[in-house]
C-alpha positions as CSV (number, residue, x, y, z in Angstrom):
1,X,2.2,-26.9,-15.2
2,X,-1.3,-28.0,-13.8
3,X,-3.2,-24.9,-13.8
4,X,-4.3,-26.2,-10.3
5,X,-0.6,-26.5,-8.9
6,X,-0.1,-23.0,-10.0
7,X,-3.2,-21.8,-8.0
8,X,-2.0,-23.2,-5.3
9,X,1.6,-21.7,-5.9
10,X,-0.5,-18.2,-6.4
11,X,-2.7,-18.6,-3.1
12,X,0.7,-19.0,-0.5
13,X,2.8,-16.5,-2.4
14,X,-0.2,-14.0,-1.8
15,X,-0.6,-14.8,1.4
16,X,2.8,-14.6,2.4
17,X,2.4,-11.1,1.0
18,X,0.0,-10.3,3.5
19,X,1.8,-11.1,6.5
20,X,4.9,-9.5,5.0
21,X,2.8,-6.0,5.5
22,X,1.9,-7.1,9.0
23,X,5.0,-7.7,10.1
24,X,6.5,-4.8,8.4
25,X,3.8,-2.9,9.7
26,X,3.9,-4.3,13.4
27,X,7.8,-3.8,13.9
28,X,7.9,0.0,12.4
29,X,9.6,-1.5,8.9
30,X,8.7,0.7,6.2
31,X,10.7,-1.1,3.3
32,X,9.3,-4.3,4.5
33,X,6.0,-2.8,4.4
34,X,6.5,-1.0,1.6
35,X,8.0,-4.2,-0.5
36,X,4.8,-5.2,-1.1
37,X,3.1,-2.6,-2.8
38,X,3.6,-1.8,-6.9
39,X,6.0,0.8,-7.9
40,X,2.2,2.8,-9.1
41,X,0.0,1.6,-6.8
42,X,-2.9,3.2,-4.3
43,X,-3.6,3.1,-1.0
44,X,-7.4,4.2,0.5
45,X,-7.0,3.8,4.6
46,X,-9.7,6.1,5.2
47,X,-7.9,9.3,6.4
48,X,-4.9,8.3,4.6
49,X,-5.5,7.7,1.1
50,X,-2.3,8.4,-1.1
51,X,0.9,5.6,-2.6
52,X,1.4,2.3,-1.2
53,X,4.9,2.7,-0.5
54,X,4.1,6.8,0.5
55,X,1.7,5.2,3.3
56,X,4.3,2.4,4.6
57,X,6.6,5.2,5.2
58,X,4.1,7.6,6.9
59,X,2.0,4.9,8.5
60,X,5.7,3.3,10.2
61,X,6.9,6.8,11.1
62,X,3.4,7.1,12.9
63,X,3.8,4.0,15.1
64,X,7.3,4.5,15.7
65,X,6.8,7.9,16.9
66,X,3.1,7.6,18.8
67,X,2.6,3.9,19.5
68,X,4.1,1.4,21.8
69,X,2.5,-1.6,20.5
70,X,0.7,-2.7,16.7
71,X,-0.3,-5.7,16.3
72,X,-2.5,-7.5,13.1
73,X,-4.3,-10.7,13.2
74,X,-5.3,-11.8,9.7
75,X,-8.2,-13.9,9.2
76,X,-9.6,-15.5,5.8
77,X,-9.0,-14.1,2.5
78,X,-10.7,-14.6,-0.5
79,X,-8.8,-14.8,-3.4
80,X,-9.4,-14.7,-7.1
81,X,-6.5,-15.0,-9.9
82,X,-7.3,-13.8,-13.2
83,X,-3.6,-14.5,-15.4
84,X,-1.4,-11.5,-13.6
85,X,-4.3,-9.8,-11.9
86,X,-5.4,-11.2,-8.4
87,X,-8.7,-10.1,-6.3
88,X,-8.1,-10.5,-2.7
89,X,-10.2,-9.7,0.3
90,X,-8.8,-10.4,4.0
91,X,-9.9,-10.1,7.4
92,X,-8.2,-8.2,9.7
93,X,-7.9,-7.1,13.2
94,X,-5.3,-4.3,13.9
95,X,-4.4,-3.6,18.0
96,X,-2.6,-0.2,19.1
97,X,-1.8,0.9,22.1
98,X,-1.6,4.5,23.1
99,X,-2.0,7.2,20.0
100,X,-1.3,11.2,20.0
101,X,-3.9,12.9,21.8
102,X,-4.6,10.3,24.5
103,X,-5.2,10.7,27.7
104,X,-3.2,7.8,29.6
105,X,-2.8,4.5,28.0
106,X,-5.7,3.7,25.6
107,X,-6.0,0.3,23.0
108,X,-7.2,0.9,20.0
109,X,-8.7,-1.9,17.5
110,X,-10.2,-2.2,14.3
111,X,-11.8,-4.8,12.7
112,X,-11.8,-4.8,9.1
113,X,-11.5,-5.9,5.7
114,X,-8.3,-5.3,3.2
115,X,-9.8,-5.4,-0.2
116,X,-6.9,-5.7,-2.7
117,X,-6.3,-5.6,-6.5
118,X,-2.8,-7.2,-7.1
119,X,-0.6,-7.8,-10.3
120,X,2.0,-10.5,-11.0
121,X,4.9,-8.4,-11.2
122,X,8.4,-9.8,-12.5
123,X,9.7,-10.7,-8.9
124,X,6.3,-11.4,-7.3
125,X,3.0,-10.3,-6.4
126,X,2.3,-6.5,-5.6
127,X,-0.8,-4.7,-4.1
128,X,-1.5,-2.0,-7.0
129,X,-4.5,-1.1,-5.1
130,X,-6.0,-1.1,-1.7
131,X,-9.1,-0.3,0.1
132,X,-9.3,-0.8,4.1
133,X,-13.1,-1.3,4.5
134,X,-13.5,-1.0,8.5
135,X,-16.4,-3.1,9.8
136,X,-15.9,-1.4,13.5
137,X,-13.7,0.4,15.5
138,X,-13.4,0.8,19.7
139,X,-11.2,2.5,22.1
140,X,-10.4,1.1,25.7
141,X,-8.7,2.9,28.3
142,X,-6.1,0.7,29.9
143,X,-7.4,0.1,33.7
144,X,-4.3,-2.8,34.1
145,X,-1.9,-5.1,32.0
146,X,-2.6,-8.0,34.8
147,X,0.4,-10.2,32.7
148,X,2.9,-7.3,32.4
149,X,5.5,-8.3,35.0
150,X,5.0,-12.1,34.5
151,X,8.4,-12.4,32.6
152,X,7.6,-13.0,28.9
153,X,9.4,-11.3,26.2
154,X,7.8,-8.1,25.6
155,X,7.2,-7.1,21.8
156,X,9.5,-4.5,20.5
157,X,9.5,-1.9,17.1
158,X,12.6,-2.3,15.1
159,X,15.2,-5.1,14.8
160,X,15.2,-6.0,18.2
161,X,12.0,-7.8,18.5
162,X,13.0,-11.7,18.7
163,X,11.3,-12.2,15.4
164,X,14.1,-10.7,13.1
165,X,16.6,-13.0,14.3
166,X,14.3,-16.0,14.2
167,X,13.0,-15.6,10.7
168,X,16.7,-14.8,9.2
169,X,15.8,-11.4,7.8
170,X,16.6,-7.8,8.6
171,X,15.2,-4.6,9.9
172,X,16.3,-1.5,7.9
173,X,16.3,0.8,10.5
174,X,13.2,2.7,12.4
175,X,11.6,5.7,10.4
């Protein structure tokens, strides 16, 4: 195959591995979350630092449990393939709304950078390692949600949020 063709191939199957731990993150999914991580791999989210798949479960138990919303917008990533090793670095920007200890409803953000090692495993591409870099961090008490009786869809955790249906896959059940 042109070496090219298979960079290409490389690039989308990575990146689809991104959003696949957004979403599975977003909609409380820990085995979509974890399915993207190596069966050895490491995970440094600052105060969190332990196994990929160990920090899917805690992290989707965690917004289950304390948040009603997460949301991640990817940005650019970076990516360099070396053979069955991959260096990737992504923007980020992850939204939640309303954590333990608050005082009313609060939105939290961060804006940061996943910087991930990845191997070519036999079904795929896994993260064996990854470092959240944050670039900044705020906090915003919720004043008003001026568009929260205007009839859309709201966003749901588990397997009935509209996007399960829509993209043919399943929900394993919240943590």
């Amino acid at each position: 195959m042109d070496p090219r063709l298979q960079e290409v191939i490389d690039h989308h199957e990575i990146r689809k591995l991104l959003a696949a731990y957004a979403h599975g993150c977003d909609r409380a999914d820990p085995q979509r979350m974890g399915s993207v991580y190596a069966e050895e791999s490491w995970d440094d989210h600052g105060p969190n630092k332990c196994d990929g798949k160990a920090f899917a479960r805690m992290m989707t138990a965690d917004i289950a449990t304390n948040g009603t919303v997460c949301s991640h917008q990817l940005g650019q990533s970076l990516i360099t393939i070396d053979g069955d090793t991959a260096g990737v670095e992504t923007y980020f920007i992850a939204t939640v709304r309303k954590r333990p200890g608050d005082v009313g409803d609060v939105l939290h953000q961060l804006g940061g950078r996943y910087v991930d090692t990845l191997e070519r495993q036999g079904d795929g591409w896994r993260v064996k390692r990854r470092v959240c870099v944050r670039e900044w961090s705020i906090s915003q008490p919720v004043a008003a949600d001026w568009l929260a009786a205007a009839g859309f869809v709201e966003s749901r955790l588990g397997p009935e949020d509209p996007a399960y249906a829509a993209l043919s896959i399943r929900h394993n059940g919240l943590p």
